[in-house]
C-alpha positions as CSV (number, residue, x, y, z in Angstrom):
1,X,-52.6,18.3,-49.0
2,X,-48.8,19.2,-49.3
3,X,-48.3,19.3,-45.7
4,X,-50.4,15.9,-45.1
5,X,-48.0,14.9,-47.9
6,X,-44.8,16.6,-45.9
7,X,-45.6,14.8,-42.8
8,X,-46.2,11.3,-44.0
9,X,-43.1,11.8,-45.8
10,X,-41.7,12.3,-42.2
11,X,-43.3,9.2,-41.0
12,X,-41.9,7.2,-43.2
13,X,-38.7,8.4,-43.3
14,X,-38.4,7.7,-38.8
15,X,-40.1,4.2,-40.0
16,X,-37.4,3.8,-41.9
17,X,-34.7,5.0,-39.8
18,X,-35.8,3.0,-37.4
19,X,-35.7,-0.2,-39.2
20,X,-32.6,0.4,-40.9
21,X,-31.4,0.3,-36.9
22,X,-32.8,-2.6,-36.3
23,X,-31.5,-4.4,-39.0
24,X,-28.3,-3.4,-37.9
25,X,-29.0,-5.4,-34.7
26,X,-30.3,-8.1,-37.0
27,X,-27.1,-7.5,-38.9
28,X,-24.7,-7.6,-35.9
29,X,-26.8,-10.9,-34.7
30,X,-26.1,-12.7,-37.9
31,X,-22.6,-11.7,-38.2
32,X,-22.0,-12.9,-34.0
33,X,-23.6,-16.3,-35.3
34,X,-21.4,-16.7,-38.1
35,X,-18.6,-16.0,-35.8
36,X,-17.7,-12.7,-37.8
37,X,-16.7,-10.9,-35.3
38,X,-14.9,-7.9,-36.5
39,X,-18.4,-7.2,-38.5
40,X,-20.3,-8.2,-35.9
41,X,-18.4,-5.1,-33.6
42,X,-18.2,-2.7,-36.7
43,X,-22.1,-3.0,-36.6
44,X,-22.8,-2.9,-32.8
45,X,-20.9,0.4,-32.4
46,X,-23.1,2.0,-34.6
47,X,-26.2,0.6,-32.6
48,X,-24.7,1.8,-29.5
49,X,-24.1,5.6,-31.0
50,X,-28.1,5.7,-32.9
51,X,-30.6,7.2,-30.6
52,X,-33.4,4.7,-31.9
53,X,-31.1,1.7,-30.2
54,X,-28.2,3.1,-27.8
55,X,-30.9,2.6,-25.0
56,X,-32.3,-1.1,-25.7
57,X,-30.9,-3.7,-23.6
58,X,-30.6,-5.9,-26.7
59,X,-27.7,-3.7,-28.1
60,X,-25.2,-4.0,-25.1
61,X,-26.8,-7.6,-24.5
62,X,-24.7,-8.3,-27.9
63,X,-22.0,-6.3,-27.7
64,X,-21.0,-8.3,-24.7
65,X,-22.1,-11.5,-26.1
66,X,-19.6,-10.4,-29.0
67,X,-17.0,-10.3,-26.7
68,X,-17.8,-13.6,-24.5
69,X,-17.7,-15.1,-28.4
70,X,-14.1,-14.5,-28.7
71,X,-13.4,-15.6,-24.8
72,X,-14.8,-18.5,-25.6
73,X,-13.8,-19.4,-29.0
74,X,-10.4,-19.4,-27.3
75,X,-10.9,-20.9,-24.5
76,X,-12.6,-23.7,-26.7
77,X,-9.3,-24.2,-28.4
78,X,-7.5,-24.4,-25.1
79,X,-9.6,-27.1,-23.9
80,X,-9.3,-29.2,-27.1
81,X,-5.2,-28.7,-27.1
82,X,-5.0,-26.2,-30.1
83,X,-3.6,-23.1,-29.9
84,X,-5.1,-20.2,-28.1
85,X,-4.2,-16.5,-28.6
86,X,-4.3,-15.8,-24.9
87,X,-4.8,-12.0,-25.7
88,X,-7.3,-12.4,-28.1
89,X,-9.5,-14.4,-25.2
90,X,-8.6,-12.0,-22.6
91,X,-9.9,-8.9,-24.5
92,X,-12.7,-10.5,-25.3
93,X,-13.3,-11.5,-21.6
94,X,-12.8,-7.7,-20.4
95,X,-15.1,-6.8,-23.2
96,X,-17.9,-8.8,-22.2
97,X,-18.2,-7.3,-19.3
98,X,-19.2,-3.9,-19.2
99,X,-22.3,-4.3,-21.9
100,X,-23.5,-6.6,-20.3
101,X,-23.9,-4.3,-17.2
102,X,-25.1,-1.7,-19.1
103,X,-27.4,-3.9,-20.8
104,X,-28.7,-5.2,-17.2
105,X,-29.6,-1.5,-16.4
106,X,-31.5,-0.8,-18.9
107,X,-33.9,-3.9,-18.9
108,X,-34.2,-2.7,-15.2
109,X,-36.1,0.1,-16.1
110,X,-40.2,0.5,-16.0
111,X,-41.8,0.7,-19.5
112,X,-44.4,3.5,-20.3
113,X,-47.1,0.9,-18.0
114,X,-44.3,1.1,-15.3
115,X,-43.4,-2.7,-15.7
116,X,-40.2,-4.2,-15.3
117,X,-39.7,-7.0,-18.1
118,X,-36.0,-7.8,-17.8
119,X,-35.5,-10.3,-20.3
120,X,-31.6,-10.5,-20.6
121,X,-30.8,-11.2,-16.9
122,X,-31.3,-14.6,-16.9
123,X,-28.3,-15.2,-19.8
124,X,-26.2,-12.5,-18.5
125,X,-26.0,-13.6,-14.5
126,X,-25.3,-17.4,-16.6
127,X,-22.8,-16.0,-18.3
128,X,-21.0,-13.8,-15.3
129,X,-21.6,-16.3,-13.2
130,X,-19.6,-18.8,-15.2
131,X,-16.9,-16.7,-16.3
132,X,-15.8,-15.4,-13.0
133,X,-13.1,-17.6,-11.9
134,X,-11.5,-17.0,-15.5
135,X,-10.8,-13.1,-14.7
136,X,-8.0,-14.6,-12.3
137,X,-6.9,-16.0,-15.3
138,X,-6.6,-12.3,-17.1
139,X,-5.5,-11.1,-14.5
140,X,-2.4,-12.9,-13.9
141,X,-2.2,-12.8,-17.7
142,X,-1.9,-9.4,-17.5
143,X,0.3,-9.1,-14.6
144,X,3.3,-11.0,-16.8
145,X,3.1,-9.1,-19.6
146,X,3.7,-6.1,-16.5
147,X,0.5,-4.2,-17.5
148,X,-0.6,-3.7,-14.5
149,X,-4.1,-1.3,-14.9
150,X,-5.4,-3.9,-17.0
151,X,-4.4,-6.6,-14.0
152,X,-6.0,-4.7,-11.8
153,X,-9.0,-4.2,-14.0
154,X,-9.3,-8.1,-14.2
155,X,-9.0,-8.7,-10.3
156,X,-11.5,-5.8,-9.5
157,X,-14.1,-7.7,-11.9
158,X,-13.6,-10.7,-9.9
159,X,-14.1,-8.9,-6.9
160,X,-17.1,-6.7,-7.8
161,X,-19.0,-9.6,-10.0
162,X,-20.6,-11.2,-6.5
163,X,-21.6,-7.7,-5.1
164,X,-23.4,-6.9,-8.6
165,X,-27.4,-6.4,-8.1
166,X,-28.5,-9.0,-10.3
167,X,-27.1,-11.5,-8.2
168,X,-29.0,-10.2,-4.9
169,X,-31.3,-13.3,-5.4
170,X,-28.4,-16.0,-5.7
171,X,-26.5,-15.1,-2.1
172,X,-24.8,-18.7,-3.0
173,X,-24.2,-18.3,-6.2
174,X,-20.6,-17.6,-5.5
175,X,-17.9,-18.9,-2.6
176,X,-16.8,-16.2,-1.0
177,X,-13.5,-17.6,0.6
178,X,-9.8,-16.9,1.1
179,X,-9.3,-17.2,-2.5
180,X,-11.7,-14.0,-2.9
181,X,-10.2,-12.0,-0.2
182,X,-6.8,-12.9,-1.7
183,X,-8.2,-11.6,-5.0
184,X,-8.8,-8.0,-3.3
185,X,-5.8,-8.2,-2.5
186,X,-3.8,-8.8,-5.8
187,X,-6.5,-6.2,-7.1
188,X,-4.8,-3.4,-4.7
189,X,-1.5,-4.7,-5.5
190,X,-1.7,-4.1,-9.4
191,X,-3.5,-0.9,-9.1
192,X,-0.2,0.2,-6.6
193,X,2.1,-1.1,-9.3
194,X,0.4,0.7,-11.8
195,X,0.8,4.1,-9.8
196,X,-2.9,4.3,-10.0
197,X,-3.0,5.8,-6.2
198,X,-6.2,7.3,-5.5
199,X,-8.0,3.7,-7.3
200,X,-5.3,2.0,-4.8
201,X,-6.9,3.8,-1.5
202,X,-10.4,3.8,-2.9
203,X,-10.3,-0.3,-3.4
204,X,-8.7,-0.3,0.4
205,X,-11.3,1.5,1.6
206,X,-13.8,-0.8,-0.1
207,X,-11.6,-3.8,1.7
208,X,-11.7,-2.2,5.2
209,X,-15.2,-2.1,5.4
210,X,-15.7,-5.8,4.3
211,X,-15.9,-8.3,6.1
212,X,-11.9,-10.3,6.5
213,X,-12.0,-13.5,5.4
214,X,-8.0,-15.4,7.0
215,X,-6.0,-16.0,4.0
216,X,-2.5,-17.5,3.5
217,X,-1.7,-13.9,1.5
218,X,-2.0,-11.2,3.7
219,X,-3.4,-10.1,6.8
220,X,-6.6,-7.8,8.0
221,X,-3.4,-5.4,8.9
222,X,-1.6,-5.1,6.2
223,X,-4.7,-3.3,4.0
224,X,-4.3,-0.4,6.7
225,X,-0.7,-0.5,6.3
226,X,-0.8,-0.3,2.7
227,X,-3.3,2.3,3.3
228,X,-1.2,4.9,5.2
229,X,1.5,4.2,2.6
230,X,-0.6,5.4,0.0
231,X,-1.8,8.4,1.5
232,X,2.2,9.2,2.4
233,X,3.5,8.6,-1.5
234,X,0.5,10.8,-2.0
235,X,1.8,13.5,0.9
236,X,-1.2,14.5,2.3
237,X,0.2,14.0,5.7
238,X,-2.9,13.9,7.7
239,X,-4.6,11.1,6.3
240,X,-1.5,9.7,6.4
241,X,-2.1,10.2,10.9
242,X,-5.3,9.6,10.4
243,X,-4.3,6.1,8.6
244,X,-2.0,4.8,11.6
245,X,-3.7,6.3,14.3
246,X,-6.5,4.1,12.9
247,X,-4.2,1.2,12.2
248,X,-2.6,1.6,15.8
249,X,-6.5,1.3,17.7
250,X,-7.5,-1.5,15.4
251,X,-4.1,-3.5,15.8
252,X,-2.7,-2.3,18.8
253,X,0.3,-5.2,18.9
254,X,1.2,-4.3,15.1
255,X,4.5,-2.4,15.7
256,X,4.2,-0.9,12.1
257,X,1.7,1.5,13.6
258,X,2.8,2.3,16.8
259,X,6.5,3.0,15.8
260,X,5.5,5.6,12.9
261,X,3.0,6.9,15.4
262,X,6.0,7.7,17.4
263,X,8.6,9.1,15.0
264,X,5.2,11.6,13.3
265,X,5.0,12.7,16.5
266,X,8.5,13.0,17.2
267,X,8.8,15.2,13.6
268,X,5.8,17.0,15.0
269,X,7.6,17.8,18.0
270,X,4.6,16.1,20.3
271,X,6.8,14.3,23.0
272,X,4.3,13.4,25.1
273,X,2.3,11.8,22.5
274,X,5.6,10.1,21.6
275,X,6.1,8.3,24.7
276,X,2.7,7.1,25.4
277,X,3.2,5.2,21.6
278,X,6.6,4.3,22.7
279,X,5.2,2.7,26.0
280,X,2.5,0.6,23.8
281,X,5.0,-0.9,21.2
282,X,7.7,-1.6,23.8
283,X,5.0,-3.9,25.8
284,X,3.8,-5.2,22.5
285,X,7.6,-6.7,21.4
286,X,9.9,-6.6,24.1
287,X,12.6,-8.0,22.0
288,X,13.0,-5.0,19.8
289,X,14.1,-3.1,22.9
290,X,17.2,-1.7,21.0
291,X,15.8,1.0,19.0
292,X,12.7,1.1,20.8
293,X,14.2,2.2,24.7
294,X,17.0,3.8,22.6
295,X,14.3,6.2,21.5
296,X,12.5,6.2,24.4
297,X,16.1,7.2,26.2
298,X,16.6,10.0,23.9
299,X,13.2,11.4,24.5
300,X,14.1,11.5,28.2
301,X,17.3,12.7,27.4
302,X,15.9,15.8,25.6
303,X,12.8,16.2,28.3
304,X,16.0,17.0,30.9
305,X,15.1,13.2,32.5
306,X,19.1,12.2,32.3
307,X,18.4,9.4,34.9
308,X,15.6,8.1,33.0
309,X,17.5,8.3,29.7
310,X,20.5,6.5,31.3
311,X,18.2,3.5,32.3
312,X,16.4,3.5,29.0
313,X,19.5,3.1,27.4
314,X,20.6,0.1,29.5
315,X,17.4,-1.4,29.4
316,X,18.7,-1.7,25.6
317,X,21.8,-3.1,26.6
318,X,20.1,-5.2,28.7
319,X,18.0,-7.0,26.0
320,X,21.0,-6.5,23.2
321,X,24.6,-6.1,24.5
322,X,25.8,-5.1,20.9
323,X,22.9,-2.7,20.2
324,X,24.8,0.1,18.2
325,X,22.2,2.7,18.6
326,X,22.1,2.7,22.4
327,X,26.4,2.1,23.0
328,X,26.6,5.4,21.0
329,X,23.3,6.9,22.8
330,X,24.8,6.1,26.4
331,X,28.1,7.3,25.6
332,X,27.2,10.8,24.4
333,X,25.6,10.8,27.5
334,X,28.4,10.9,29.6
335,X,30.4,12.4,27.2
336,X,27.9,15.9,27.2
337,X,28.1,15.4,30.9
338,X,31.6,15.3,31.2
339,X,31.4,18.6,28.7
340,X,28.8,20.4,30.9
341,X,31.0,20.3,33.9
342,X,34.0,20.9,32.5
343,X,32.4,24.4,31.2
344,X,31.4,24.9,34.7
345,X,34.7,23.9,36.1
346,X,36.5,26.7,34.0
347,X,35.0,29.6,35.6
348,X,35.7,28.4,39.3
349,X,39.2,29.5,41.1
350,X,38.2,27.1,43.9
351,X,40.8,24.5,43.4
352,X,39.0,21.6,46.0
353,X,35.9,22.0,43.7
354,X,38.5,22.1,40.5
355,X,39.1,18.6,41.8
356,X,36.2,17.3,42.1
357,X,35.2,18.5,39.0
358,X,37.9,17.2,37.2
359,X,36.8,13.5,39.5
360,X,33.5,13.3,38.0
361,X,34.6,14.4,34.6
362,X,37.6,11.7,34.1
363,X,34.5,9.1,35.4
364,X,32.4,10.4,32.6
365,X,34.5,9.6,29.8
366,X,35.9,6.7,31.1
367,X,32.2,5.3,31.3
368,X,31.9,6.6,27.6
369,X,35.6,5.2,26.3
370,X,34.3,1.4,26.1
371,X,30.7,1.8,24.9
372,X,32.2,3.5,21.9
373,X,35.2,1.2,21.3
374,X,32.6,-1.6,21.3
375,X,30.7,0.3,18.7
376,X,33.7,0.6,16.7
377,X,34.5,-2.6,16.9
378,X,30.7,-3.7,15.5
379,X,30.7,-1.2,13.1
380,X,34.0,-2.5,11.9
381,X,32.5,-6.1,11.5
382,X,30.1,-5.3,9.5
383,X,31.9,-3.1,7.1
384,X,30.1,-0.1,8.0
385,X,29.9,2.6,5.6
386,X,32.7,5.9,5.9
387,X,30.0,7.6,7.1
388,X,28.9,5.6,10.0
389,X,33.0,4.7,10.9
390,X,34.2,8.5,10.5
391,X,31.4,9.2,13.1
392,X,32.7,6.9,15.8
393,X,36.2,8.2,15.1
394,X,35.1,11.5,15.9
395,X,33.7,10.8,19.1
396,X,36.5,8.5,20.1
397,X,38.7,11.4,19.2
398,X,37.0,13.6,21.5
399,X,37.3,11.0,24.8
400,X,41.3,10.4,23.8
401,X,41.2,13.9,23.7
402,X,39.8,14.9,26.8
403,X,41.3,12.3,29.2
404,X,44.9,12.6,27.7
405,X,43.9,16.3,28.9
406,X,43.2,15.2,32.0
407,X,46.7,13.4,32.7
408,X,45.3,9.5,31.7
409,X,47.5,8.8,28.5
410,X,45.4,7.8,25.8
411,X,47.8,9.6,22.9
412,X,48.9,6.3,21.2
413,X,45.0,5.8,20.5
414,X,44.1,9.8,19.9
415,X,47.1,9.5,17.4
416,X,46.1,6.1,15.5
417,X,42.3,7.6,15.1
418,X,43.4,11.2,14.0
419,X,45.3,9.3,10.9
420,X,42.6,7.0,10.3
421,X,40.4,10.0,10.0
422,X,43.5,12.1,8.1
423,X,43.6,14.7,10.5
């Protein structure tokens, strides 16, 4: 008799329990009605945390409709003219969202009988449906007031709101245009600016493998571009190869790619793989032929090609007369020329060959003198740093130098650039 007693006791105590639960729903329903919303969220959270409610669809279904209340309570006032506490609608907004997912998910699952009986879709995808142009809104709300995760929180929720299963029935419910694929976009941006690197790569992945939609924001390349940037501030240098090799197959005329192609595999030591790069994005833009053959020279230089780097370097010229990098590139040129024979010169005692030598070595520097007086002269104009101008001086030095030494008089100008440069 005492245990029949015991467990009806028990009985009535879960029957209990479980209705005191409920009523907190009830509770939290009432107060949401009466626009108490502080109550109304005070009660929810205890719903969410009680194992006779945290799994009914009903409980998230109101914690978001708590806070798509307080969205729209604002938004109401910002229609009529009143005042609106912008962050009081936003937070509501972003509240919204995420119980009304979960709650979603859970009517999604089979009862006991393994039916389906999902009876808060219908108000949720209403709801989402009509609120998604208004995470923009947070969104850019956000990104004033600099807090950039929370942007980017916003502008992902805009993104991910037309992929969600519940809307697999409505393939019209939203228009997926350039606004949306510039709305990627800003998403990326924010989570960048908020240093948030690995959520940065993992949305550009997501935008890779989407289909492009032209916008007046950015273009199909710059998502690969901003891609290998990420995986270099992050060092991990071979998805950062990986990322332009990628970029440089996809977009083969987008110079970004092809010219840190060439200078990784310059660092890397891989000329070969260098020059084959430098080939592509010297077709692709012609015009930047100053740094582009300039490189291209000096890789022909090193490779012991001196008459292929000579023409690479005037193939600069050629395209940009005042192209500093490829006057200084063609005048050290001649000037280790010059150097190389003059070595060899010192250890003959045949004094025809001293001759010659000496010929060929004069022709050298002369060739050299006004490629780097022209450089000085440009780096002059536009008020290059110390740096750059000591530099020049130094290698002007070393052709006054050497052809006073060889009996043409250049001391007037070896003495002027030996007080510039306080020697």
């Amino acid at each position: 008799m005492k245990k029949l007693f015991f467990l009806t006791v028990l009985a009535v105590f879960a029957a209990s329990s479980v209705f005191a639960q409920r009523s907190a729903l009830r509770d939290a329903k009432r107060s949401l009605g009466s626009n108490d919303l502080n109550e109304a969220r005070t009660l929810i959270k205890q719903a969410t945390a009680n194992p006779e409610t945290a799994n009914d669809p009903e409980t998230w279904k109101i914690w978001g409709d708590i806070g798509n209340k307080a969205f729209d309570n604002e938004r109401t006032n910002q229609m009529l003219g009143k005042e609106a506490n912008d962050k009081v609608m936003y937070e509501g907004l972003l509240e919204s969202y995420a119980p009304y997912l979960k709650a979603d998910s859970l009517a999604e699952l089979p009862d006991d009988r393994g039916r389906v009986r999902n009876r808060v879709r219908k108000d949720i995808t209403g709801i989402l449906k009509a609120n998604h142009p208004f995470y923009i809104n947070g969104g850019i709300y956000y990104n004033e007031q600099q807090d950039f995760k929370k942007a980017a929180d916003f502008f992902e929720i805009y993104w991910n709101i037309p992929t969600l299963p519940m809307f697999e029935d409505q393939k019209d419910a939203f228009l997926i245009d350039s606004t949306y694929q510039t709305i990627k976009y800003y998403a990326i941006i924010t989570a960048i600016q908020a240093q948030d690197h690995n959520r940065a790569l993992a949305m550009l992945q997501r935008a890779a493998d989407e289909p492009f939609i032209e916008n007046s924001a950015f273009t199909e390349s710059d998502i690969y571009e901003l891609m290998a940037s990420e995986h270099f501030n992050l060092g991990d240098s071979a998805s950062y190869l990986k990322a332009i090799e990628e970029g440089a197959q996809k977009f083969p005329k987008n110079n970004y790619f092809v010219t840190n192609l060439v200078n990784t595999y310059i660092r890397a030591g891989n000329n070969q793989k260098a020059m084959e790069y430098l080939e592509q994005a010297i077709q692709n833009d012609p015009s930047n032929a100053c740094d582009l053959n300039s490189v291209r020279g000096a890789l022909l230089a090193e490779q012991g090609d001196l008459a292929g780097a000579e023409a690479e370097y005037n193939k600069a010229l050629t395209q940009d007369p005042n192209c500093e990098r490829a006057l200084e590139s063609l005048a050290r040129h001649y000037i280790v020329q010059a150097q190389e024979i003059n070595e060899k010169a010192g250890q003959t005692t045949n004094r025809q060959q001293q001759l010659e030598d000496d010929k060929k070595i004069i022709e050298l520097f002369q060739q050299a003198l006004p490629l780097l007086e022209k450089q000085n002269s440009l780096l002059r104009a536009r008020s290059a740093d110390s740096s750059e101008l000591n530099s020049s001086l130094m290698l002007l030095r070393n052709v006054y130098y050497n052809l006073s030494a060889k009996g043409i008089d250049k001391s007037s100008q070896l003495k002027a650039v030996e007080e510039e440069l306080g020697l």
